[in-house]
N, CA, C and O atoms as a Maestro MAE file, in Angstrom:
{
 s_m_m2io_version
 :::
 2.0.0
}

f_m_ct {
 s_m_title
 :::
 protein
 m_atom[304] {
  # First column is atom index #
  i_m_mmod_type
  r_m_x_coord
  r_m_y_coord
  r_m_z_coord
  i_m_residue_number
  s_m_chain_name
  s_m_pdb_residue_name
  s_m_pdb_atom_name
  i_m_atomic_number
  :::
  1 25 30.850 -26.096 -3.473 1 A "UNK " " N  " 7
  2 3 30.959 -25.093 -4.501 1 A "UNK " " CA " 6
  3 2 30.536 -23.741 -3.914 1 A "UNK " " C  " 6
  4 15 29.716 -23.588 -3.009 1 A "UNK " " O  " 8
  5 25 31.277 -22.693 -4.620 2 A "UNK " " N  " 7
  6 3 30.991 -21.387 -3.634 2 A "UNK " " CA " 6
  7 2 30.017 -20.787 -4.980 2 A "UNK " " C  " 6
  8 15 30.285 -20.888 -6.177 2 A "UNK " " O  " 8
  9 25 28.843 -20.155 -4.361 3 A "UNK " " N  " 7
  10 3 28.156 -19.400 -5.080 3 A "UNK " " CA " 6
  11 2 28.314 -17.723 -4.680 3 A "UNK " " C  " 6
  12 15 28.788 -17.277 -3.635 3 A "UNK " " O  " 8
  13 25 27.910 -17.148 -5.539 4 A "UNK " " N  " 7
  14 3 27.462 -15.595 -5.262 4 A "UNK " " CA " 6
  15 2 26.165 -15.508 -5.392 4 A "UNK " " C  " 6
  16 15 25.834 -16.347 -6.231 4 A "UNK " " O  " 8
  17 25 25.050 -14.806 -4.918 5 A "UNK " " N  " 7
  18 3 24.210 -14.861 -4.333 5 A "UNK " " CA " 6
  19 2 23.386 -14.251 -3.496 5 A "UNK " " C  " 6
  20 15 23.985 -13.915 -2.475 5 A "UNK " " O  " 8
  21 25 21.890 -13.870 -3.498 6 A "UNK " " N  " 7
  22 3 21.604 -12.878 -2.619 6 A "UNK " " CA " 6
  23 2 21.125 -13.175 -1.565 6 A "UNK " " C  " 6
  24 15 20.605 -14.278 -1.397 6 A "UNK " " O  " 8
  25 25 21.192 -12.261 -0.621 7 A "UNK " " N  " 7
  26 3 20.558 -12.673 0.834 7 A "UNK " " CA " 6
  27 2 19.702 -11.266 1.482 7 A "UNK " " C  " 6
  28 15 19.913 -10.054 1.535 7 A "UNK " " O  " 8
  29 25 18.371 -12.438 2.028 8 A "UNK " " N  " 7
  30 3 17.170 -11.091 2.023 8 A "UNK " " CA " 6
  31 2 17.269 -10.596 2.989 8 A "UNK " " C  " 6
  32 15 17.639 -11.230 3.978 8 A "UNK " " O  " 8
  33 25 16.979 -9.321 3.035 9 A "UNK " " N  " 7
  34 3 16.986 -8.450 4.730 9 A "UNK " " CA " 6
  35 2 15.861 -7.652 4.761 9 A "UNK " " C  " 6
  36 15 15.635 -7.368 3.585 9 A "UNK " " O  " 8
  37 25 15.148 -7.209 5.373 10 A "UNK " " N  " 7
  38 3 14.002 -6.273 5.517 10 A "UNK " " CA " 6
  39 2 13.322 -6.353 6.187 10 A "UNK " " C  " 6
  40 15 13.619 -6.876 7.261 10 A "UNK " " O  " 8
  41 25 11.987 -5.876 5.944 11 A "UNK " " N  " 7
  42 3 10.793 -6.065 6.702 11 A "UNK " " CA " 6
  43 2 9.783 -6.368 5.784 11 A "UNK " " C  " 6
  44 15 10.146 -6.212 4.618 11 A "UNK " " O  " 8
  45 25 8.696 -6.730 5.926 12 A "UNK " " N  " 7
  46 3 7.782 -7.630 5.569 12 A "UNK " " CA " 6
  47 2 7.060 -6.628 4.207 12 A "UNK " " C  " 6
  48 15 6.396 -5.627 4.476 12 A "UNK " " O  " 8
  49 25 7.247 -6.965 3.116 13 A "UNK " " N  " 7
  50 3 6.922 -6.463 1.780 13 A "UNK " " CA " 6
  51 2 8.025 -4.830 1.513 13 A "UNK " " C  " 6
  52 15 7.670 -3.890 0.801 13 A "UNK " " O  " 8
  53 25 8.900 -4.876 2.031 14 A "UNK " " N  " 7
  54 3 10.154 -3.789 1.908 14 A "UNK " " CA " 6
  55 2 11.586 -4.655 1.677 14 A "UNK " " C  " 6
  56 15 12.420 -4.453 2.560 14 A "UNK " " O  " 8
  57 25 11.937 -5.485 0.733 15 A "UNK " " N  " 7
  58 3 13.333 -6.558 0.595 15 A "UNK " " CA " 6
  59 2 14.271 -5.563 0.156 15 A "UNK " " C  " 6
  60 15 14.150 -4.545 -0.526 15 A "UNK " " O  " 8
  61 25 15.474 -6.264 0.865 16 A "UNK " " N  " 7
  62 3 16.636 -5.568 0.929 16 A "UNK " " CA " 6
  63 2 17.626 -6.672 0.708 16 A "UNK " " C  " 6
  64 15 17.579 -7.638 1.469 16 A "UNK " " O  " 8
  65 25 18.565 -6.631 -0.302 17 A "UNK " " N  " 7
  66 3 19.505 -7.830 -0.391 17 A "UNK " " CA " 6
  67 2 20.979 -7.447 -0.210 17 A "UNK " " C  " 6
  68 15 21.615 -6.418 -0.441 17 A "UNK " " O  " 8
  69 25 21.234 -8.433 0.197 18 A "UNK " " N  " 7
  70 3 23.041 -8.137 0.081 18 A "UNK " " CA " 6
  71 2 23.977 -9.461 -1.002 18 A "UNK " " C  " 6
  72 15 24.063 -10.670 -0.788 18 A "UNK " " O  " 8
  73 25 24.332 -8.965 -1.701 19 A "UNK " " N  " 7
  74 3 24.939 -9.855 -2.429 19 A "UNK " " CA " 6
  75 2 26.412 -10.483 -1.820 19 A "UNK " " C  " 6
  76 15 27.414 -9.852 -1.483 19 A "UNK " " O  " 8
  77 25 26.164 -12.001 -1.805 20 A "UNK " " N  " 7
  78 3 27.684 -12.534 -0.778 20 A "UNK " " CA " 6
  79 2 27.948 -13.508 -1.249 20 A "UNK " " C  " 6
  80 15 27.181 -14.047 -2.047 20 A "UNK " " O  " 8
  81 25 28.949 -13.960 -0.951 21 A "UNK " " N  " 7
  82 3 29.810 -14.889 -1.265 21 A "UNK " " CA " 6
  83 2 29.295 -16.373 -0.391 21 A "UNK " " C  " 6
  84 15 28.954 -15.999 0.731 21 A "UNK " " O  " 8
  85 25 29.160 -17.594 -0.492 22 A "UNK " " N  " 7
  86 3 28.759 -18.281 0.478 22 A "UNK " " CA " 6
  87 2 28.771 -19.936 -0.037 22 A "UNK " " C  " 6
  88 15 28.877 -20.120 -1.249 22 A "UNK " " O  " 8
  89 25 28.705 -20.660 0.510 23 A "UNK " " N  " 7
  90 3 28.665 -22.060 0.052 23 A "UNK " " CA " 6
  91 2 27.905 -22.363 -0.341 23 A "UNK " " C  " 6
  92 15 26.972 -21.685 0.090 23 A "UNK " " O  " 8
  93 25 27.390 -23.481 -1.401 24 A "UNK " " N  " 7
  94 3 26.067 -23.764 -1.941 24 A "UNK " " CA " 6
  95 2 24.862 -24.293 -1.237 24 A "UNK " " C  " 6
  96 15 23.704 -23.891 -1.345 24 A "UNK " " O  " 8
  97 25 25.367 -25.343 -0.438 25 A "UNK " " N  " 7
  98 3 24.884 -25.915 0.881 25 A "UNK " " CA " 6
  99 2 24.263 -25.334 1.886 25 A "UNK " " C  " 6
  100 15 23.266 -25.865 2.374 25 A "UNK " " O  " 8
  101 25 24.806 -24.025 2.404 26 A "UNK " " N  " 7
  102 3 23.851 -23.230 2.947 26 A "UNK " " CA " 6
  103 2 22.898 -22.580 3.042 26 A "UNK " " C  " 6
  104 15 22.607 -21.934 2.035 26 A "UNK " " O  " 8
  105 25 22.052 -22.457 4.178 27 A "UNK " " N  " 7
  106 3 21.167 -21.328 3.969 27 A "UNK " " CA " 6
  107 2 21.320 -20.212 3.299 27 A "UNK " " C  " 6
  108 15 22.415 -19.670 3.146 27 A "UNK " " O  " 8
  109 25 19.849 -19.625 2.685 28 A "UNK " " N  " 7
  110 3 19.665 -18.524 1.746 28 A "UNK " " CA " 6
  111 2 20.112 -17.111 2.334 28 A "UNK " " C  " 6
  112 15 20.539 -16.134 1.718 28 A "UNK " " O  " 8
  113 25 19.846 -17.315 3.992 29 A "UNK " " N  " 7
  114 3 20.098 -16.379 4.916 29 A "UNK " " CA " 6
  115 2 20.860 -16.705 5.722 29 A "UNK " " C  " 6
  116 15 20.977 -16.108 6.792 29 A "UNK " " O  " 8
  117 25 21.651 -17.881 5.339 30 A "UNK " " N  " 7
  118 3 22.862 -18.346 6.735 30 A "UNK " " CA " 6
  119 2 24.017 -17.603 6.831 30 A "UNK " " C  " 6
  120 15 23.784 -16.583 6.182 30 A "UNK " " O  " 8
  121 25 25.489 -17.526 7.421 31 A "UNK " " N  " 7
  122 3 26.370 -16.912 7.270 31 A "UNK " " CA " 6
  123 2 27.251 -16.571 6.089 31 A "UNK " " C  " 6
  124 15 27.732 -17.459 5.384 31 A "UNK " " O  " 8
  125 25 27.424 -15.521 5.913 32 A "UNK " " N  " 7
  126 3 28.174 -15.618 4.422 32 A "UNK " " CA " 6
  127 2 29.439 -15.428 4.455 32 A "UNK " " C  " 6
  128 15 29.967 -14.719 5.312 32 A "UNK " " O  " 8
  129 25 30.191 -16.138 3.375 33 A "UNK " " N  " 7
  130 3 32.070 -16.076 4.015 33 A "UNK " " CA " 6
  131 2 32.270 -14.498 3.547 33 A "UNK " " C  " 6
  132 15 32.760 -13.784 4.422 33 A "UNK " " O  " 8
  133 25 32.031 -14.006 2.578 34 A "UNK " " N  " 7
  134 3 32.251 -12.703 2.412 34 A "UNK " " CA " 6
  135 2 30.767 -11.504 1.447 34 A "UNK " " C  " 6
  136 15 30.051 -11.814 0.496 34 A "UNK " " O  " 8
  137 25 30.824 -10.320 2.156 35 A "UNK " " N  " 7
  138 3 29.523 -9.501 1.205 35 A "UNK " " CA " 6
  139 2 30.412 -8.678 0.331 35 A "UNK " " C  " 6
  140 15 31.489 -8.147 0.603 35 A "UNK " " O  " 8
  141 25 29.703 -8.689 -0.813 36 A "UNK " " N  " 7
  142 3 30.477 -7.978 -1.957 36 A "UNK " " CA " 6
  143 2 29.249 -6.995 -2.518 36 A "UNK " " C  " 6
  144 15 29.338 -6.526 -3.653 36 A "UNK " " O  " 8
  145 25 28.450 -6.794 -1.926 37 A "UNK " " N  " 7
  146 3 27.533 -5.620 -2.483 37 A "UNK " " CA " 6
  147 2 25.915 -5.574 -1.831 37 A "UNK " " C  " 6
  148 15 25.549 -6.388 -0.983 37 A "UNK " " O  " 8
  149 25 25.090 -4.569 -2.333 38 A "UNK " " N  " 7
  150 3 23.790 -4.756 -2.091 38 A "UNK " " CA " 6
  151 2 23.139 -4.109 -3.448 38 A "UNK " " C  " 6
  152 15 23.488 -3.483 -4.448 38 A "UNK " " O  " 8
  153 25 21.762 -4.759 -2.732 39 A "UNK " " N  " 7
  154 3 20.780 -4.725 -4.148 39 A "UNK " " CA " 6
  155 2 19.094 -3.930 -3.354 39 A "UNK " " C  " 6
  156 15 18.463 -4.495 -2.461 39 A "UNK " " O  " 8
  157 25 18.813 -2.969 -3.793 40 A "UNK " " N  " 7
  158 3 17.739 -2.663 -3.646 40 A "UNK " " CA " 6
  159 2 16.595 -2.614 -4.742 40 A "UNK " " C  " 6
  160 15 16.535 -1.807 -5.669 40 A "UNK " " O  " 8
  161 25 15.623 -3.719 -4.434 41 A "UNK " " N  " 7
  162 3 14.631 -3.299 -5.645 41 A "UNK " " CA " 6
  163 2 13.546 -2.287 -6.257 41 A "UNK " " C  " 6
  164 15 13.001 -1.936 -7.303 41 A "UNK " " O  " 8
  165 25 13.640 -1.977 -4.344 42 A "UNK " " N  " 7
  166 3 12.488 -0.622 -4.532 42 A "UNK " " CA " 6
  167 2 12.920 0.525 -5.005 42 A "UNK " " C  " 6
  168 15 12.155 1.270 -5.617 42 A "UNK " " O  " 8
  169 25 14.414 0.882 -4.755 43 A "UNK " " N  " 7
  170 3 14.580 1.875 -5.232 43 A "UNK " " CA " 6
  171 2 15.644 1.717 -6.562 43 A "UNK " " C  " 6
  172 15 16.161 2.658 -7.165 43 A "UNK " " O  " 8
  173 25 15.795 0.500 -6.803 44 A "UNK " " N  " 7
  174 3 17.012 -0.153 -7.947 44 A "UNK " " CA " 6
  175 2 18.217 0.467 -7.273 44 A "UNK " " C  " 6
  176 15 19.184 0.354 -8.026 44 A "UNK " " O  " 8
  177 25 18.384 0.794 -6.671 45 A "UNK " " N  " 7
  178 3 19.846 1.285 -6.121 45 A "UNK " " CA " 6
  179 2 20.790 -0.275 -5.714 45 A "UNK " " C  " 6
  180 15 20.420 -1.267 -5.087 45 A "UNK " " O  " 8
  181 25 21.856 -0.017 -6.246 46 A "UNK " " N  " 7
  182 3 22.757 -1.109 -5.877 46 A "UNK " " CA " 6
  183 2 24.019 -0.261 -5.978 46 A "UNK " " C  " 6
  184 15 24.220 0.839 -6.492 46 A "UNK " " O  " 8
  185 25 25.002 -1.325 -5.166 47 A "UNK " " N  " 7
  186 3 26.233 -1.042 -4.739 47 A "UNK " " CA " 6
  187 2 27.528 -2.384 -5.060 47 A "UNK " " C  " 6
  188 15 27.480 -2.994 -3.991 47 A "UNK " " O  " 8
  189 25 28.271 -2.891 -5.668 48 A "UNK " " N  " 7
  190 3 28.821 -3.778 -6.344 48 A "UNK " " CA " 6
  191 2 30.045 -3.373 -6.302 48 A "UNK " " C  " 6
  192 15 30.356 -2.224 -6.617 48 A "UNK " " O  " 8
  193 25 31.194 -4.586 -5.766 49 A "UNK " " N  " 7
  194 3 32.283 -4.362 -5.981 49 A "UNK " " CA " 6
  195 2 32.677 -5.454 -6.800 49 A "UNK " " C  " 6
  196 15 32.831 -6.642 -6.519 49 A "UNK " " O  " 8
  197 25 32.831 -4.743 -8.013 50 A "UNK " " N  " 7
  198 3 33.308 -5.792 -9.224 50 A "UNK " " CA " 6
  199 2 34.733 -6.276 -9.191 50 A "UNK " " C  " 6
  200 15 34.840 -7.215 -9.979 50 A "UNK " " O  " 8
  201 25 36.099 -5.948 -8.465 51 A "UNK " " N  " 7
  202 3 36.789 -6.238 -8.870 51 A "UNK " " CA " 6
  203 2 36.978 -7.612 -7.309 51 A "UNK " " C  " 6
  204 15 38.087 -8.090 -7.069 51 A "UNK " " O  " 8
  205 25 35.803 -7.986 -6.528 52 A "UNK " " N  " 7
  206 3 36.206 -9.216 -5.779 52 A "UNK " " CA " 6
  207 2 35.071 -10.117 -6.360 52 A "UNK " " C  " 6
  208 15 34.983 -11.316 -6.096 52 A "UNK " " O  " 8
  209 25 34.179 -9.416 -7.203 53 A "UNK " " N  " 7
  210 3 33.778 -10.503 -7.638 53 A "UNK " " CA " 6
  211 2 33.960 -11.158 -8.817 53 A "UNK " " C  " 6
  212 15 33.424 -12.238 -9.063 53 A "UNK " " O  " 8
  213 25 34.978 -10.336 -9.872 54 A "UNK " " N  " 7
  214 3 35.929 -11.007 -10.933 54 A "UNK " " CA " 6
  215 2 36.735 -11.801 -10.337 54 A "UNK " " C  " 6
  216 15 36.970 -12.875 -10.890 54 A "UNK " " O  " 8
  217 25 37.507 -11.426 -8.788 55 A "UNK " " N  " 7
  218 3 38.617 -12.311 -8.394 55 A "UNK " " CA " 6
  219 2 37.585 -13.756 -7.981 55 A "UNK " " C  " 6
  220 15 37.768 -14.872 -8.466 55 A "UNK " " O  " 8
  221 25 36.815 -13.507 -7.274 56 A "UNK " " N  " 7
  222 3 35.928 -14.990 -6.839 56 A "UNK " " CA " 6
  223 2 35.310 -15.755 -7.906 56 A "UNK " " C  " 6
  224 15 34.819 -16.864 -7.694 56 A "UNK " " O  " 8
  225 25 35.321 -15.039 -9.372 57 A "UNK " " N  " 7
  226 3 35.106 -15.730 -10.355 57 A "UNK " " CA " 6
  227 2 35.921 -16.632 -10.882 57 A "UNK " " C  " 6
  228 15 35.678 -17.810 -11.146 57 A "UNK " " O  " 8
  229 25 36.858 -16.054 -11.018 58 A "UNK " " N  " 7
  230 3 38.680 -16.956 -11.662 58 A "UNK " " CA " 6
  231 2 38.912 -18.022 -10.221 58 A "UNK " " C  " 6
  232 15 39.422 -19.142 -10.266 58 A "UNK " " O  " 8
  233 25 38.477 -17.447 -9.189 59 A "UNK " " N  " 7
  234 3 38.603 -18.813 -8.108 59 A "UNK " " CA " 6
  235 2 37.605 -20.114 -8.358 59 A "UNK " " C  " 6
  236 15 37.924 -21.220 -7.921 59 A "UNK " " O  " 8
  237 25 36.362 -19.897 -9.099 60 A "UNK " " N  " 7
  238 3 35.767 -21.153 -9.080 60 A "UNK " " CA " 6
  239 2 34.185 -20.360 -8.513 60 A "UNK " " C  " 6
  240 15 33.318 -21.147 -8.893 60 A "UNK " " O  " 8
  241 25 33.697 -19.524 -8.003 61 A "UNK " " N  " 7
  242 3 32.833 -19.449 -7.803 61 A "UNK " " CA " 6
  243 2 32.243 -18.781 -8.809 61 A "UNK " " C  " 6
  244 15 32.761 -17.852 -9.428 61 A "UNK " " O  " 8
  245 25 30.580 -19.478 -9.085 62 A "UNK " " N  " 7
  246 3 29.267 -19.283 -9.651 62 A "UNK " " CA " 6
  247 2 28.385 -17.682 -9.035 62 A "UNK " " C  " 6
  248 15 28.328 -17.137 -7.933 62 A "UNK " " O  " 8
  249 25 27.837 -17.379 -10.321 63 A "UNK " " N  " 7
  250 3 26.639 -16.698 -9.803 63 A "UNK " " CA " 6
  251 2 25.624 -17.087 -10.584 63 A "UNK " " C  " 6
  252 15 25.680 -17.577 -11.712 63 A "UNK " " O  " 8
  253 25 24.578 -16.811 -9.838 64 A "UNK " " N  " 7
  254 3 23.057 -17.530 -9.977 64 A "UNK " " CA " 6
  255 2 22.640 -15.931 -10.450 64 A "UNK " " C  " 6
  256 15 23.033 -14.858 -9.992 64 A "UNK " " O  " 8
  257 25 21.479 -16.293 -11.791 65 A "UNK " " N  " 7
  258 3 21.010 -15.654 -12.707 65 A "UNK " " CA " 6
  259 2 20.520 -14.691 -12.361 65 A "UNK " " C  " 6
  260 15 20.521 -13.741 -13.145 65 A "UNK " " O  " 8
  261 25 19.822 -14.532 -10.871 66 A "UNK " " N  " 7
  262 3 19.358 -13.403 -11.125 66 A "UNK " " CA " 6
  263 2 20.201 -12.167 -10.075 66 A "UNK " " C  " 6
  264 15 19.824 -11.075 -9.649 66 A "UNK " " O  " 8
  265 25 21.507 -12.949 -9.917 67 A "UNK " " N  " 7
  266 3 23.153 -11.846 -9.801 67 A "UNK " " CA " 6
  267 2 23.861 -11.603 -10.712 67 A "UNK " " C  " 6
  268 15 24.761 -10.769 -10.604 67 A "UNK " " O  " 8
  269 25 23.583 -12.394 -12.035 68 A "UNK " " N  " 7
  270 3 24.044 -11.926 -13.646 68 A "UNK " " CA " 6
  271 2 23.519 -10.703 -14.015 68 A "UNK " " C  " 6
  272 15 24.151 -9.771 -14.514 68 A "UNK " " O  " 8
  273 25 21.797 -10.754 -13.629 69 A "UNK " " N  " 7
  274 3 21.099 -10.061 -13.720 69 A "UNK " " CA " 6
  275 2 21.656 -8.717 -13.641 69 A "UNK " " C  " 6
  276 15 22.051 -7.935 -14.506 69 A "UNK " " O  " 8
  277 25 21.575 -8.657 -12.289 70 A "UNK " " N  " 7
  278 3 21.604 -7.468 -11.718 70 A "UNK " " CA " 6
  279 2 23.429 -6.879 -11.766 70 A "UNK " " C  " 6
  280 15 23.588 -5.695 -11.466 70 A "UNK " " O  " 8
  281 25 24.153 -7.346 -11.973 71 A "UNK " " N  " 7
  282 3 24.970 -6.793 -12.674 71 A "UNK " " CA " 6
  283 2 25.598 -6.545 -14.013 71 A "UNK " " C  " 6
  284 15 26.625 -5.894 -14.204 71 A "UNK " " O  " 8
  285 25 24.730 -7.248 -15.078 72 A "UNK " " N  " 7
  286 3 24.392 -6.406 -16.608 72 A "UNK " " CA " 6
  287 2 23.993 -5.329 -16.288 72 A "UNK " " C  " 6
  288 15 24.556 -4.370 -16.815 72 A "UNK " " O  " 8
  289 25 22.577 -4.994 -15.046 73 A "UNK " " N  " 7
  290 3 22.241 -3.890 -15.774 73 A "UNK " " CA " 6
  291 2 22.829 -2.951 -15.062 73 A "UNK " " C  " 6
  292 15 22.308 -1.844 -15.196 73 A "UNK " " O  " 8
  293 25 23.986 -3.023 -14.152 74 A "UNK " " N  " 7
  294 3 24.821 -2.293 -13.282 74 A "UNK " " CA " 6
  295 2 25.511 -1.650 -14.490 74 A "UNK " " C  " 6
  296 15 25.750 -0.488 -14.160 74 A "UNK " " O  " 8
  297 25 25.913 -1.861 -15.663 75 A "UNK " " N  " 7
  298 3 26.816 -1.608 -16.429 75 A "UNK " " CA " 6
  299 2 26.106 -0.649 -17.414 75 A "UNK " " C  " 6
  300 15 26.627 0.319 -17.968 75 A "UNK " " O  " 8
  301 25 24.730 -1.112 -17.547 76 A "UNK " " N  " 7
  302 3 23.941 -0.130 -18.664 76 A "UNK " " CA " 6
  303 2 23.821 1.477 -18.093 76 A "UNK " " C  " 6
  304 15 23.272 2.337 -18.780 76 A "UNK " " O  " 8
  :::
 }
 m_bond[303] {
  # First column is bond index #
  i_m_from
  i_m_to
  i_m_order
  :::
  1 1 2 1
  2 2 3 1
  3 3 4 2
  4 3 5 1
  5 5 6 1
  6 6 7 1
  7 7 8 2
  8 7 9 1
  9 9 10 1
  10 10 11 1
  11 11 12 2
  12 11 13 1
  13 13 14 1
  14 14 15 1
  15 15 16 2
  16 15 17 1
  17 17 18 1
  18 18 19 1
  19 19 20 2
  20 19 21 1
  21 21 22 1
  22 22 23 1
  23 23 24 2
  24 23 25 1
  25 25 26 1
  26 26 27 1
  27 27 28 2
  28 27 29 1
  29 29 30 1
  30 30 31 1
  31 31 32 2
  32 31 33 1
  33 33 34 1
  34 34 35 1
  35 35 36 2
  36 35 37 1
  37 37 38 1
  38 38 39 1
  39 39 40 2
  40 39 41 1
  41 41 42 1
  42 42 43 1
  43 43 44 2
  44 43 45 1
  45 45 46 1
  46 46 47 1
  47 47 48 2
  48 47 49 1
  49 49 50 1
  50 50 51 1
  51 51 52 2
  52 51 53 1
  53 53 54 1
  54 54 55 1
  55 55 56 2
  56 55 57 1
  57 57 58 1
  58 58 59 1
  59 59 60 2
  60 59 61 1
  61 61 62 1
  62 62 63 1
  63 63 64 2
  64 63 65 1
  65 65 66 1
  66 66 67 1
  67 67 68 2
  68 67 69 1
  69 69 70 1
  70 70 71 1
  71 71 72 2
  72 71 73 1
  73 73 74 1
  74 74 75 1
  75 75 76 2
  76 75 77 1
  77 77 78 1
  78 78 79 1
  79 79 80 2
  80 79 81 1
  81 81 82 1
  82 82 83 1
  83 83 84 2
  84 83 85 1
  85 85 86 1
  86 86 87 1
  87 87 88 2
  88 87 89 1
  89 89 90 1
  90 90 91 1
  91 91 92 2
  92 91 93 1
  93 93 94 1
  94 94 95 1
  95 95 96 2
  96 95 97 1
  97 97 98 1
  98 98 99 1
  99 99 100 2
  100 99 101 1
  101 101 102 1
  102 102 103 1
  103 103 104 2
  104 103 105 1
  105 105 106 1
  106 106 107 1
  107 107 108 2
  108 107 109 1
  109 109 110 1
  110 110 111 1
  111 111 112 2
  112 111 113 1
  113 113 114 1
  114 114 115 1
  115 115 116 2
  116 115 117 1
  117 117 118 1
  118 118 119 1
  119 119 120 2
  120 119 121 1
  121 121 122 1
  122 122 123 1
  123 123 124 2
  124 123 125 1
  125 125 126 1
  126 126 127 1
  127 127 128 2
  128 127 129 1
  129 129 130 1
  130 130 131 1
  131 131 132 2
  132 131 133 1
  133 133 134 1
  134 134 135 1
  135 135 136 2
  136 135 137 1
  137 137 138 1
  138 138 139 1
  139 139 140 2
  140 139 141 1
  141 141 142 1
  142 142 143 1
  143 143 144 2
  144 143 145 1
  145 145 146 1
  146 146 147 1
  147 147 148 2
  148 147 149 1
  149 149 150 1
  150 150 151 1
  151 151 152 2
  152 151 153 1
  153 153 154 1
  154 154 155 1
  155 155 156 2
  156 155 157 1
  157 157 158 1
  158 158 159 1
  159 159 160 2
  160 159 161 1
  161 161 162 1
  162 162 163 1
  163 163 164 2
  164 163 165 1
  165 165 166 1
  166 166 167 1
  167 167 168 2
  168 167 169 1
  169 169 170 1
  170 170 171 1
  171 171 172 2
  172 171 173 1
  173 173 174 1
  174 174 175 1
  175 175 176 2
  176 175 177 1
  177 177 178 1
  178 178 179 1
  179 179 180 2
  180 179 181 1
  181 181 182 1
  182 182 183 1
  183 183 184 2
  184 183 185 1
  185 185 186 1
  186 186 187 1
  187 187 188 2
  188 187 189 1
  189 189 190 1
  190 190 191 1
  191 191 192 2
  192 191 193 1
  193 193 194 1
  194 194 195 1
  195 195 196 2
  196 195 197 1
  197 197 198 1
  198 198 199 1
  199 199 200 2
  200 199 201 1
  201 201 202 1
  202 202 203 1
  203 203 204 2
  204 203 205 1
  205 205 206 1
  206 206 207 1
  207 207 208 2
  208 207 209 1
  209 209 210 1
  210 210 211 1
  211 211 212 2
  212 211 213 1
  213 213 214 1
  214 214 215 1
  215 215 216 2
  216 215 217 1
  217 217 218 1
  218 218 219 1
  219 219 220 2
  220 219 221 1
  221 221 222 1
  222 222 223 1
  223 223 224 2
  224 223 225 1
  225 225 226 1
  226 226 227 1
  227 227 228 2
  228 227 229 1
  229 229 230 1
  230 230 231 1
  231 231 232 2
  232 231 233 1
  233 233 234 1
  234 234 235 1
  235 235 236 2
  236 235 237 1
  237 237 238 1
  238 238 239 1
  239 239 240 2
  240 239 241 1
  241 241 242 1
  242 242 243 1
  243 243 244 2
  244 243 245 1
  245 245 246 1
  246 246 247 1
  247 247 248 2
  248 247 249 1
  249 249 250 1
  250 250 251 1
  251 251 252 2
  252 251 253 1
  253 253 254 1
  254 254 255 1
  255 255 256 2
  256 255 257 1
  257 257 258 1
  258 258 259 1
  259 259 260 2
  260 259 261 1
  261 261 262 1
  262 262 263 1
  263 263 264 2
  264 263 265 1
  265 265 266 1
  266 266 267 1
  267 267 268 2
  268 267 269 1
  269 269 270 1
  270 270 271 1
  271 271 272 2
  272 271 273 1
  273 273 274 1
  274 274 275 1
  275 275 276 2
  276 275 277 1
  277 277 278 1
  278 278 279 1
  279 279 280 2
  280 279 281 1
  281 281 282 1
  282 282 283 1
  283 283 284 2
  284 283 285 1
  285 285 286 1
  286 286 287 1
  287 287 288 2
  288 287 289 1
  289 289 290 1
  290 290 291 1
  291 291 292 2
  292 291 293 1
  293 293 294 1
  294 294 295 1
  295 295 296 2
  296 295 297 1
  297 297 298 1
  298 298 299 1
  299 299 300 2
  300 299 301 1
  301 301 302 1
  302 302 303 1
  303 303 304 2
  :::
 }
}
């Protein structure tokens, strides 16, 4: 099953995510088949391309709650 999903990047108490496309099975930080955005918490800045992740939706892939999350409040 393909999830959407974040993956951490940074340095040690500074997280940086990239939101990707990836198999369920894999690592949290393993290779991802495709990145469709990033998420910053420190500064809430994010970057989202909604129209591959509507298409990866109608394909069968999931997102995990707290990538629901963060794109509700992309919209507010």
């Amino acid at each position: 099953m393909l999830k959407i999903r974040l993956k951490r990047l940074g340095r040690k108490k500074q997280p940086f995510y990239r939101i990707i496309l990836i198999d369920s099975r894999r690592k949290r930080d393993g290779k991802a088949i495709e990145e469709i955005g990033f998420y910053n918490p420190l500064t809430k800045q994010n970057q989202l391309n909604i129209i591959k992740i509507n298409e990866k939706i109608k394909q069968g892939a999931q997102m995990t709650k707290t990538v629901q999350n963060i794109i509700n409040n992309y919209y507010k």
